[in-house]
N, C-alpha and C positions, 0 to 999 in steps of 0.2 A: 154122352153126357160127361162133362169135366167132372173129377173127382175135387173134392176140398184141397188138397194139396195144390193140386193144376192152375184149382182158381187161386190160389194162394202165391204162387209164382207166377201166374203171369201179372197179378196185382205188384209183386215185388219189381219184376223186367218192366213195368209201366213207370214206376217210382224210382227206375235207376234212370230213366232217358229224359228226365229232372220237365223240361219247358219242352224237349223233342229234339229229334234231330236237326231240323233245321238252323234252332239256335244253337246248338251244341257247335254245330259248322262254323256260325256265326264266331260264337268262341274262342274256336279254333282260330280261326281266321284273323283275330287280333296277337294272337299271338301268345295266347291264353288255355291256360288247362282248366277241364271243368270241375267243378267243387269235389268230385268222388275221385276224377285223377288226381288232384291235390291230395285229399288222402292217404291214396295208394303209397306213392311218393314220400310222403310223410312219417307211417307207421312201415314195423315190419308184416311183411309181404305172409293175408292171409290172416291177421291178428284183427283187424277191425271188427267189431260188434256192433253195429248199429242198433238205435233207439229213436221210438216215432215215427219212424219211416213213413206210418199214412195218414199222419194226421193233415187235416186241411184247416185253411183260413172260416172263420164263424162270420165274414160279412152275410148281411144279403142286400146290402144296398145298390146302387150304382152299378148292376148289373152286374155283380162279383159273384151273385149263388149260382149262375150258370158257367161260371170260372173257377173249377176248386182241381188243384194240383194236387199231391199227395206229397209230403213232405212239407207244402208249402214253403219251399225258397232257401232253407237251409238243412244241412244234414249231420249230422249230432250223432255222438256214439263213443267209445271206447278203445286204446288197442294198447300195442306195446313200440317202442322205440326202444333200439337193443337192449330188449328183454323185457325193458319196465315202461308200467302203469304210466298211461296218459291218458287223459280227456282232450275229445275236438270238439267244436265246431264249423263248418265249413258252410258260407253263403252259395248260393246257388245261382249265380245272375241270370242264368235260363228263365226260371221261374221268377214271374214279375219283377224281371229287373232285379232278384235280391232284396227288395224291400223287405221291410220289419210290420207284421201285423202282431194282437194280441199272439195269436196260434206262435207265429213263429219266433216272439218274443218268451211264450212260456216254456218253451222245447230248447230254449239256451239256459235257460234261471233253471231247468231241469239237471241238466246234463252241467252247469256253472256248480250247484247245489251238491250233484254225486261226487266231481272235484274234492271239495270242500270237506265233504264226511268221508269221505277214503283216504283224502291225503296224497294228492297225486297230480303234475302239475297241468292247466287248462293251457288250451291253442287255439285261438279265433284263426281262422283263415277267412278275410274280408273283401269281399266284390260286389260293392252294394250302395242303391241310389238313396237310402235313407230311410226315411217313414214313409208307411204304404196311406197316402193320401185319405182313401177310400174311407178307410179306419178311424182317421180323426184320432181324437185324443183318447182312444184304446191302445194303439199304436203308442203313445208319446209315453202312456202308463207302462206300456211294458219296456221300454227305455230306461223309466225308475228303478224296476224291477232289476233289470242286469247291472245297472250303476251300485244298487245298492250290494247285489252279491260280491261284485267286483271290488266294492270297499271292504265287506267283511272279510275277504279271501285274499286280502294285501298282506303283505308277510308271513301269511299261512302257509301257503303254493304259490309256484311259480306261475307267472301270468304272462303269458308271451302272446302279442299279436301280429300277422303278417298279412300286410295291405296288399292286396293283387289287384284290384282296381279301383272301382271308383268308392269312394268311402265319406261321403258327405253326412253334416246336417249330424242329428242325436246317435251314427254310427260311429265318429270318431270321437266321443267321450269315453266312451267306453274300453277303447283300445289306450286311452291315457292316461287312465287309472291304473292298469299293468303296468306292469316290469319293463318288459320289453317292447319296442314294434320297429317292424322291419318295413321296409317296403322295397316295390320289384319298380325299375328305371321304365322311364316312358310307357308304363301301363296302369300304374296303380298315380293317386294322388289323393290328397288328404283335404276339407276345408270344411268352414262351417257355414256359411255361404258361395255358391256357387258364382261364377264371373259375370251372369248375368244380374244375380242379386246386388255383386261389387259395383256396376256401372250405374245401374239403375240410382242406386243410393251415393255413391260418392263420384260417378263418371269418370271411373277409373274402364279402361278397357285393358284387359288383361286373359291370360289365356288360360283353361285349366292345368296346365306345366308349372308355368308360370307364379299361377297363386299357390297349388297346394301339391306340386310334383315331387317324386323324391329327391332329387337332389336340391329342391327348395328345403324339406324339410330334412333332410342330411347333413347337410351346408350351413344352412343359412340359423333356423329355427330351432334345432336341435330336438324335434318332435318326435325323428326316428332313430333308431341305434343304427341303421345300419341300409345299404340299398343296394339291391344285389341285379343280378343283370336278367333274370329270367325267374321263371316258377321254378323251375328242377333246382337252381343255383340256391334260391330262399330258403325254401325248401329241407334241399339238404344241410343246408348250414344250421337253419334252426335243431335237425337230427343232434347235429356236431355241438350243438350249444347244451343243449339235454343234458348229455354226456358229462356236463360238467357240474349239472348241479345234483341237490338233494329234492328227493319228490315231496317233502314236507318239511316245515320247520320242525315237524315230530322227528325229520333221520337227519343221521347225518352225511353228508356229502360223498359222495363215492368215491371209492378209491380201486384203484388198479394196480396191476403189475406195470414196474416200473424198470425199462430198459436200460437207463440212464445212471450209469454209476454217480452216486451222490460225490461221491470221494473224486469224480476227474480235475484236472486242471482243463482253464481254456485260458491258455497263455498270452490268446489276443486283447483279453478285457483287460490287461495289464498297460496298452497304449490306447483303446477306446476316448481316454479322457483325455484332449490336447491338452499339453503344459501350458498353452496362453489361456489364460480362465475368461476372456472374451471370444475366445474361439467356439463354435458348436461343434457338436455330436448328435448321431440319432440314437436317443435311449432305449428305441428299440430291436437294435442291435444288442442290446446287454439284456433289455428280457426276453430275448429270443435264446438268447446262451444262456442262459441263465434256468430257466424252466423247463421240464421233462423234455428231451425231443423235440424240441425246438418250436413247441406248439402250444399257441397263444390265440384266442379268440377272444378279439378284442372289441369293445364295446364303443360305439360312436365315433369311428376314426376320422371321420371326415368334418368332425366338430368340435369348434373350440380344441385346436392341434396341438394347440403348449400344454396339455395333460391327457395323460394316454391313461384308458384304465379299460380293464379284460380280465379274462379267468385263463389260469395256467396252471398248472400242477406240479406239485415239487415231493419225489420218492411218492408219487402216484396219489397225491392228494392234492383236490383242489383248493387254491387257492385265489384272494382278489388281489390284482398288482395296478396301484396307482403309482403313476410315472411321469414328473414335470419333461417335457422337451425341448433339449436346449435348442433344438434347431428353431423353434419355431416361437419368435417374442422372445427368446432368450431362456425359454420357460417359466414367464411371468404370470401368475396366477391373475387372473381376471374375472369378471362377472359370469360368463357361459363356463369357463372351464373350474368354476366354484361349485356353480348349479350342478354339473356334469359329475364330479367327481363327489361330491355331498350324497348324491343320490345313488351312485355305484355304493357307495361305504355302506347306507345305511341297506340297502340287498343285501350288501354279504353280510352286513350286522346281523340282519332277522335269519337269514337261513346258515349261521354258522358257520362261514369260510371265514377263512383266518386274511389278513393285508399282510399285501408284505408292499411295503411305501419306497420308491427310489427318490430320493430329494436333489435337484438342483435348480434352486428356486433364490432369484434377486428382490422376492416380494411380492407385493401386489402391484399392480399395472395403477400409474399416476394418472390425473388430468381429469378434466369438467367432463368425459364423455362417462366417464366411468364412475366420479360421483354423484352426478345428476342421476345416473341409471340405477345407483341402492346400490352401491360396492359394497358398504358397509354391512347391508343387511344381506347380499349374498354371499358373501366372503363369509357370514359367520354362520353360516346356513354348512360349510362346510369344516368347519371348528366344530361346529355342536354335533355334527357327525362324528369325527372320530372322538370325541369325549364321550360320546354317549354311545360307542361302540366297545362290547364287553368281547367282544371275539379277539383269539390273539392278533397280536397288531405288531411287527418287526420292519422296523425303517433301517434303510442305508443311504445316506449323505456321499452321494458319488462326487460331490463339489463342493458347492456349496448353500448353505442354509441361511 
């Protein structure tokens, strides 16, 4: 006869093999890590603490009381990323697909919730078909539920989310109220109707790539900060990104030992700037020289190009560096790279990093496409940001202004 322990571990070894092997393979086989490797990956190795581990879905309709997973579909819990407090959650596609029922909706507003009164920043890791049908509008309710924590917890803690697959329908609200979201190439994609819904309705035929892939939403939409080529890639970058912030607007920003004598010369930024002032340069050659170790983690590179902005650190404190580029439009300020750079400013406003501004800027970008589009209203969307940013703020006019 099993001891209580026994039965208690093999209920845990039941609850780690999520939907089972078979899907787990499945998984694998896309090219995809599953919700606890993501984890593993994630936090430092052996720090995680899980919570809820056996909770199940409360249907009994539709045949679902003879269907109950432990976990039910995402896995929620605690750890450390070099050294410090984090909150996860991680969808579990194994299990029904990653859908959101009541259950698995109140095990994130759980784990969103401890976030929030600790002070320490949240991580969605998302691979999931949306709302669990079955549920109905128990499901849709608990959707309000995480929107609403995710509003109160904006500027408190950092809110980072990392799309690993499929991410439809009331799943990707949620990730765009955070801070950040990242997404993994040709595995993950984003929409709020799916291609079949798109044709149905406007007989557009279009592919899931196509409508809500990452380099749609990298490129094109500016939904993601960032698209990395694999889970391990996302992953660790998100580690790398940690690294540069503060776990609450209660602390302030970390700082490190800094190898980089503040006092060097770097005798090349002396020609960086061609003497024809119609000529380009790439600015991020100067803030690559320019910031600790030449290391800059930079936020939506592949969006809206004529304004570069990331976290760098200077005598081992981070800081936000927004940067027009002249390579790209001459580094004319326009509607995406207003939006883009408004909303970096006002992140480091709430969690206390300091700007440091490179200016070579001819203006805002002329013509009917860009006033028809509210130039006026986004352009000042990023005025009202640094006015209304009380963190120090130090510009340098590398051209001109």
């Amino acid at each position: 006869m099993k001891t209580i322990l026994e039965q208690l571990e093999q209920r845990r070894a039941g609850a780690r093999l999520g939907g089972g092997e078979k899907r787990i393979a499945s998984q694998h086989g896309k090219g995809k890590l599953t919700a606890r490797e993501r984890i593993d990956v994630l936090l430092d190795e052996g720090s995680f603490e899980e919570t809820d581990m056996f909770v199940e879905h409360r249907s009994t309709q539709f045949g679902m009381e003879a269907q109950r997973i432990p976990g039910d579909g995402v896995v929620t819990g605690r750890g450390t990323i070099g050294g410090r407090l984090v909150y996860v959650f991680s969808k579990d596609f194994t299990v029904f697909g990653g859908s959101l029922s009541g259950a698995h909706a109140a095990k994130i507003v759980k784990i969103q919730t401890m976030a929030l009164t600790n002070g320490a920043p949240i991580i969605g890791l998302f691979d999931a078909g949306g709302a669990r049908i079955q549920e109905g509008v128990e499901a849709l309710a608990g959707y309000a539920d995480i929107f609403l924590q995710n509003t109160l917890a904006s500027g408190v803690i950092p809110q980072i989310s990392v799309i690993m697959g499929p991410c439809a329908g009331g799943d990707v609200y949620s990730p765009a109220i955070t801070d950040f979201i990242f997404m993994v190439k040709d595995t993950s994609y984003m929409y709020v109707t799916g291609p079949d819904v798109v044709k149905t309705v406007t007989n557009e035929v279009v592919t899931h790539e196509d409508l809500g892939g990452a380099r749609v939403h990298s490129q094109k939409s500016g939904v993601a900060d960032g698209a990395f080529e694999n889970d391990l890639e996302a992953l660790s970058e998100v580690r790398r990104l940690i690294g540069f912030l503060p776990l609450s607007n209660r602390e302030k920003p970390p700082v490190r030992d800094s190898y980089d004598d503040p006092e060097r010369d770097e005798a090349s930024l002396d020609t960086l700037v061609p003497a024809n002032p119609n000529q380009p340069y790439d600015i991020k050659e100067l803030i690559l020289k320019t910031v600790d170790e030449a290391e800059f983690f930079e936020i939506g590179p592949d969006f809206a190009k004529n304004i570069v902005t990331g976290f760098g650190r200077l005598d081992g404190q981070t800081v936000g560096v927004v940067a027009n580029q002249p390579q790209v439009l001459a580094g004319v300020l326009d509607i995406d790279s207003s939006r883009k750079a408004a909303r970096f400013v006002r992140f480091c406003d709430a969690f206390d990093i300091p700007l440091v501004t490179f200016v070579d800027v001819p203006g805002f970008m002329p013509g009917t496409r860009q006033e028809y589009g509210g130039l006026i209203k986004h352009g000042a969307k990023l005025l009202f940001a640094y006015a209304e940013a009380t963190v120090p703020k130090l510009t340098v006019i590398t051209r001109k202004a």
